[in-house]
C-alpha positions in Angstrom: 96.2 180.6 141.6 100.3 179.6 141.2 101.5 178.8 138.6 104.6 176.3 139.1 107.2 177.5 135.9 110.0 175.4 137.5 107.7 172.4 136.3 109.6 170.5 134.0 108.1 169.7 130.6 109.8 167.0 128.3 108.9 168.5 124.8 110.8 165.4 123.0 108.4 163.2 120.7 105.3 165.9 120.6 107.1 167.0 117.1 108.2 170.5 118.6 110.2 172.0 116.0 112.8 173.0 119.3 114.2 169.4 119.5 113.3 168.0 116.0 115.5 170.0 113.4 118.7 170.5 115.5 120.6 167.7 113.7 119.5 169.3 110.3 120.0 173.2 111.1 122.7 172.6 113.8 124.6 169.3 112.2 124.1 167.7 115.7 120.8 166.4 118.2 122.2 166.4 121.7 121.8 170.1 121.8 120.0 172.1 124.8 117.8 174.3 122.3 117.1 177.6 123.7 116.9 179.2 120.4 112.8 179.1 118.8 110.4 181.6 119.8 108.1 179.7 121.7 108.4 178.6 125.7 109.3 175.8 127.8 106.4 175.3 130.2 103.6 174.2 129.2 100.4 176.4 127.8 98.3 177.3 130.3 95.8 174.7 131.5 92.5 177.0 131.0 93.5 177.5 127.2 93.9 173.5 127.2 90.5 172.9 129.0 89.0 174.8 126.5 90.2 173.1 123.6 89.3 169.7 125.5 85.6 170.4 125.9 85.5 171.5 122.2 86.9 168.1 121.6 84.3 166.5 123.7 81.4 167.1 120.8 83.6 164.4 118.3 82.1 166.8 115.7 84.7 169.2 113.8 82.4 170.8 110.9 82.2 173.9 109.5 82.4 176.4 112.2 81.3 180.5 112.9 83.7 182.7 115.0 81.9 183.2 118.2 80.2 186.5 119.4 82.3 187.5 121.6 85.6 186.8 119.7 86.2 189.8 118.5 84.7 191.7 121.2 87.5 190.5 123.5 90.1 191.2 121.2 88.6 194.8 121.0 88.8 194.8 124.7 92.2 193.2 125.7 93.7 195.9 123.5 91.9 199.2 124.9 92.5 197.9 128.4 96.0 196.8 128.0 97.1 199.2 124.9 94.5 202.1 125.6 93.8 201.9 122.0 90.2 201.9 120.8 90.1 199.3 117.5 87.1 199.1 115.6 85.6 196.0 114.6 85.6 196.8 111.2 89.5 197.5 111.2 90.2 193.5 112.4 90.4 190.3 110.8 92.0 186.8 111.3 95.1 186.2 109.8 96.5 182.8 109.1 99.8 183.6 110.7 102.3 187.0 110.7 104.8 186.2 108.1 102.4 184.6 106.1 100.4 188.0 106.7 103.7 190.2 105.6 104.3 188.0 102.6 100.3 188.7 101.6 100.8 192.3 102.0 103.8 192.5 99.7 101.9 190.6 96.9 98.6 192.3 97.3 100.2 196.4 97.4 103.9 195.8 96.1 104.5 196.3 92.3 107.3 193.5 91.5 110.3 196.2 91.3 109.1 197.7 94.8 112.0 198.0 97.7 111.1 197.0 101.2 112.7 198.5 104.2 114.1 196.7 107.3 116.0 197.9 110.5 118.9 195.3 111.3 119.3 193.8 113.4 116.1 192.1 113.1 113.8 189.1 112.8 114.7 187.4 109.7 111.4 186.7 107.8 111.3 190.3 107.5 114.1 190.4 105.1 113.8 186.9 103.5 109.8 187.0 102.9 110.4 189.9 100.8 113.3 188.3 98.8 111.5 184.8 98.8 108.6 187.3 96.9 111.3 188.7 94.8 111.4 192.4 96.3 114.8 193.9 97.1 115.0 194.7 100.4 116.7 198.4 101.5 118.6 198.1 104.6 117.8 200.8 107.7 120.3 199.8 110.7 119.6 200.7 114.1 122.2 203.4 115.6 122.8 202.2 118.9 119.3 200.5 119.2 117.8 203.5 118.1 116.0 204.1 114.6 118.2 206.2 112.1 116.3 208.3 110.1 119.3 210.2 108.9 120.3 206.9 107.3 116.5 206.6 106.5 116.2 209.5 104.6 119.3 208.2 102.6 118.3 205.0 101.5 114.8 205.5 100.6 114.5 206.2 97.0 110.6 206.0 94.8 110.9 202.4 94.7 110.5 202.1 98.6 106.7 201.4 99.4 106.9 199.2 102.7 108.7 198.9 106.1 108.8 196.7 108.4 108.0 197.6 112.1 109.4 195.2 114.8 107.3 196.6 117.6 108.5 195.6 120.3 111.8 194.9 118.6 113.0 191.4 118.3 116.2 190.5 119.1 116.5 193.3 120.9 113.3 193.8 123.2 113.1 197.4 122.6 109.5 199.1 123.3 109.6 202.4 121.2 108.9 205.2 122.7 105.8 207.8 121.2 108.1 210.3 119.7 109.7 207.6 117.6 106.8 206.4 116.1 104.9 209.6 115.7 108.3 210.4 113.7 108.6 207.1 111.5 104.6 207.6 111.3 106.0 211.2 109.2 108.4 209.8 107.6 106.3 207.5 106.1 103.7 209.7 105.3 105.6 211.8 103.1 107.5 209.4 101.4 104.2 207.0 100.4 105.5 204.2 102.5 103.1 201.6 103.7 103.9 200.2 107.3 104.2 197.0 108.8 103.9 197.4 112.5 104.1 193.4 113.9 103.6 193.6 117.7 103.2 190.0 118.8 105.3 190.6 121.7 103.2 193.5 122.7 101.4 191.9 125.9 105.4 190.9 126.7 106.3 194.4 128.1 108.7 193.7 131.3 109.7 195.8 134.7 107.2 198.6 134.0 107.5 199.3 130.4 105.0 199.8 127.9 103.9 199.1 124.4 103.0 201.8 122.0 100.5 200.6 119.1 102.4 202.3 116.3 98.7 202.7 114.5 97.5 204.6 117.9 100.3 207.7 117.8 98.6 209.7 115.4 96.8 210.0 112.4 99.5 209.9 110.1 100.0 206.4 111.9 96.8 205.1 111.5 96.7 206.0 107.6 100.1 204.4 106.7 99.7 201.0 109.0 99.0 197.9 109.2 99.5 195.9 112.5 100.1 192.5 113.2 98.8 190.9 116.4 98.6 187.8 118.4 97.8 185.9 121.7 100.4 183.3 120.8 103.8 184.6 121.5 102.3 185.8 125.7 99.9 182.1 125.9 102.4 179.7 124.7 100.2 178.5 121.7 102.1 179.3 118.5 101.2 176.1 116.8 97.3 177.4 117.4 97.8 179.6 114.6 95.6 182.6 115.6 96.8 186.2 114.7 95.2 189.2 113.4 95.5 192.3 111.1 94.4 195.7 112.2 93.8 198.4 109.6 91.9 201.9 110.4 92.4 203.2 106.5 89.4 202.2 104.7 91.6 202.9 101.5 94.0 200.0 102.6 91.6 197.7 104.4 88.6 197.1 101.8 90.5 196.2 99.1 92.8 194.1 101.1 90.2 192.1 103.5 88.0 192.0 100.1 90.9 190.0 98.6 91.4 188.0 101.8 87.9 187.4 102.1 87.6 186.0 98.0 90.3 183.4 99.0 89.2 182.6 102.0 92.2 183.5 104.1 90.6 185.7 106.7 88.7 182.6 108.0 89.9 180.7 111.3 90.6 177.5 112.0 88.5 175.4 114.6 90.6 176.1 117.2 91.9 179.5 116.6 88.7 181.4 118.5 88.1 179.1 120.9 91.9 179.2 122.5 92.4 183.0 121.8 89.2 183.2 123.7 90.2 181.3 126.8 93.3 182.8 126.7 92.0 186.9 126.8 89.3 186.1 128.9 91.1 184.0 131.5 94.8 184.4 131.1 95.9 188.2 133.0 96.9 186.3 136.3 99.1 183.4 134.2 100.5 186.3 132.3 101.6 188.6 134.8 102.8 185.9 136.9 105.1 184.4 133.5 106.5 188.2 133.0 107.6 188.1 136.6 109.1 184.6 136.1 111.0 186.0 132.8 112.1 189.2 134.5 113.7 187.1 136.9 115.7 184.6 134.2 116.5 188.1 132.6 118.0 189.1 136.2 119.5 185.8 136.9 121.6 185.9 133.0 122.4 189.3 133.9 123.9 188.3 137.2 125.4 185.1 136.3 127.3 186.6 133.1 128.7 189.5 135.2 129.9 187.0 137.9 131.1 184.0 135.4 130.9 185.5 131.5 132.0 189.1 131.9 133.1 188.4 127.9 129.2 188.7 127.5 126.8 190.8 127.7 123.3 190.6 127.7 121.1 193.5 127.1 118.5 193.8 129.4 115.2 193.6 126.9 111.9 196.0 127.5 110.0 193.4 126.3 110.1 189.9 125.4 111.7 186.3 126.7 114.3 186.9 123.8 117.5 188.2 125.3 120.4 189.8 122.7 123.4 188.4 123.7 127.1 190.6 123.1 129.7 188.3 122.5 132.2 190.0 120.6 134.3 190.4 123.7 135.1 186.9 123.3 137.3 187.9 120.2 135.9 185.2 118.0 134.7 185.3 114.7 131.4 184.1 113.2 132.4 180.7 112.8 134.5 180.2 115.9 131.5 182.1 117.6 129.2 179.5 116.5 131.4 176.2 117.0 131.4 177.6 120.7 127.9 177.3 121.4 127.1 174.6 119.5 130.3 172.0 119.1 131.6 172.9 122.6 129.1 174.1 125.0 126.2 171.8 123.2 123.8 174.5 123.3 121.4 175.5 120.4 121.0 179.9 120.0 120.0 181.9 117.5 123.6 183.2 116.0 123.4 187.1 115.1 124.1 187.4 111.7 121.2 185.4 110.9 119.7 188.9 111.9 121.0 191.0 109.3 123.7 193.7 109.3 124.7 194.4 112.7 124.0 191.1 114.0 127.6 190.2 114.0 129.7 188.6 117.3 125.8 188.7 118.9 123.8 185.3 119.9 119.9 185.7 120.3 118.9 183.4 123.9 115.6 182.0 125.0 114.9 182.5 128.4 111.5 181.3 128.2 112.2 178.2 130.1 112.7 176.6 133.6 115.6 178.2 135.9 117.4 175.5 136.1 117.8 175.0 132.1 119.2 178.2 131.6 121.5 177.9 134.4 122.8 174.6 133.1 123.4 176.7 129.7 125.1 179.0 131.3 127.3 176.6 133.4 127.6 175.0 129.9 128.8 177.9 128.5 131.1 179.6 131.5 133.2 176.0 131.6 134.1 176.0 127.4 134.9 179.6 127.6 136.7 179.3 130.5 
């Protein structure tokens, strides 16, 4: 089957959080927002068929996960991943951040540091401060991890880091030797991880995605992952992620307390679209990645040809693209009047991802060809 992603979708008045906070976050509405983690086209029709016949039985009671649920979940992630997950180690999760902010108050003792690499998603930093944990900074060096810089910072308060695997803004799909080496580190300096690998099924042009949990052993004890359908299928508001834990030390006591409040229980919809979407969704994916690989190309192109003062970097993974724009000599402010007040466009600006993040803009390529050459044109006439 084709699937038409030039097919536009007008996302105005379905309560998309995309069009219906610019005028609070951006101080103006007649914005093109390429800037939220979610896509432009819409979510694939067998994910929606499924969710219709559901709706045909005008019954919404209490509900059991299916059979097979977690089977397929098992199974998309030993055929894509080639890591074998048993069913003990899984559990539903009402959401990622939510999940980090539960794993902070559940292991952390209130004076407990948590460790982030900048630039990075923010959540990672701000759920621990919202929970009132310090957070330990751990740049990247280059887009690499630092773990001279590593070693440095983490003191005995340190008990957590958070993993962006695949790394978002930046799309990078660490390698083995990485991982195996944070998994270490973090062994012998008692740190729980936090590996969140909702882009995992995102890999682009070949690449692949390492489960940090799967490099070794040392991984599997220090770890828990973070997973999702949502991010690849289009379906965030279907909230529908998971935890993965191999450690029985970590896990009981953990899903035990999940299990007492009732937080490892899905939603209605939550199986039922994760289900459609594993079982029946490898053709719609592969065909999206292509579709994304060739926005990434196009941006790439375009910005040499028109923006040379920018410079994307080619993600591994992901429809998030991190934008250098430091060559426009512009400071934060100026940066961000350019996009917005001038070029009308809504991006993620850098600094909102920590230290590093400075002169950079995150961009959403997740959407129809046309859009994100209109931003571009947008863009290449204000700079110009």
């Amino acid at each position: 089957m084709h699937y038409d992603f030039d097919k536009p979708v007008d996302r105005r008045g379905s309560g998309d959080l995309k069009h219906e906070v610019l005028q609070e976050r951006y101080g103006r509405s007649d914005l093109l927002p390429l800037w939220v983690a979610d896509m432009d086209w819409e979510t694939p029709s067998f994910i929606t068929d499924a969710l219709k016949a559901r709706l045909e039985h005008s019954l919404f009671g209490y509900t059991v996960e299916p059979k097979e649920y977690w089977q397929t979940v098992q199974r998309w992630i030993e055929d894509h991943h080639q890591w074998h997950v048993e069913r003990e180690w899984l559990t539903y999760i009402p959401g990622i951040v939510k999940g980090i902010g539960m794993v902070i108050n559940f292991f952390l003792e209130e004076d407990a540091k948590v460790i982030v690499q900048p630039p990075i998603y923010h959540p990672f930093f701000l759920t621990p401060r919202g929970n009132q944990r310090e957070v330990v900074w751990n740049p990247l060096k280059g887009y690499e991890m630092d773990f001279d810089n590593l070693e440095q910072v983490c003191d005995e308060k340190c008990c957590l880091l958070i993993l962006s695997n695949p790394h978002n803004p930046a799309g990078i799909v660490w390698d083995k030797e990485t991982l195996q080496r944070l998994a270490h580190f973090a062994k012998e300096h008692n740190l729980l991880v936090i590996s969140d690998e909702i882009h995992a099924d995102m890999a682009l042009w070949g690449n692949r995605h390492i489960p940090f949990a799967s490099v070794s052993d040392e991984a599997a004890e220090v770890s828990i992952t973070f997973g999702a359908p949502t991010k690849t299928f289009n379906m965030a508001g279907i909230v529908s992620s998971w935890a993965i834990i191999p450690n029985p030390q970590l896990r009981k006591p953990f899903y035990r307390w999940l299990t007492a409040n009732e937080w490892n229980e899905p939603h209605l919809f939550a199986p039922i679209a994760t289900l459609a979407a594993l079982q029946q969704g490898e053709e719609w994916r592969q065909q999206m990645l292509r579709y994304v690989e060739g926005n990434i190309d196009f941006l790439i192109d375009y910005c040499q040809q028109y923006l040379p003062q920018v410079k994307p970097l080619r993600p591994q993974a992901s429809f998030l693209v991190w934008l250098d724009c430091r060559d426009l000599g512009l400071n934060h402010q100026e940066l961000v009047d350019l996009f917005v007040n001038q070029a009308h466009l809504a991006l993620n600006d850098g600094e909102m991802f920590g230290s590093g993040g400075a002169g950079f803009m995150r961009l959403n390529v997740g959407t129809q060809r046309r859009v994100l050459q209109e931003a571009l044109e947008r863009l290449r006439k204000c700079v110009k």
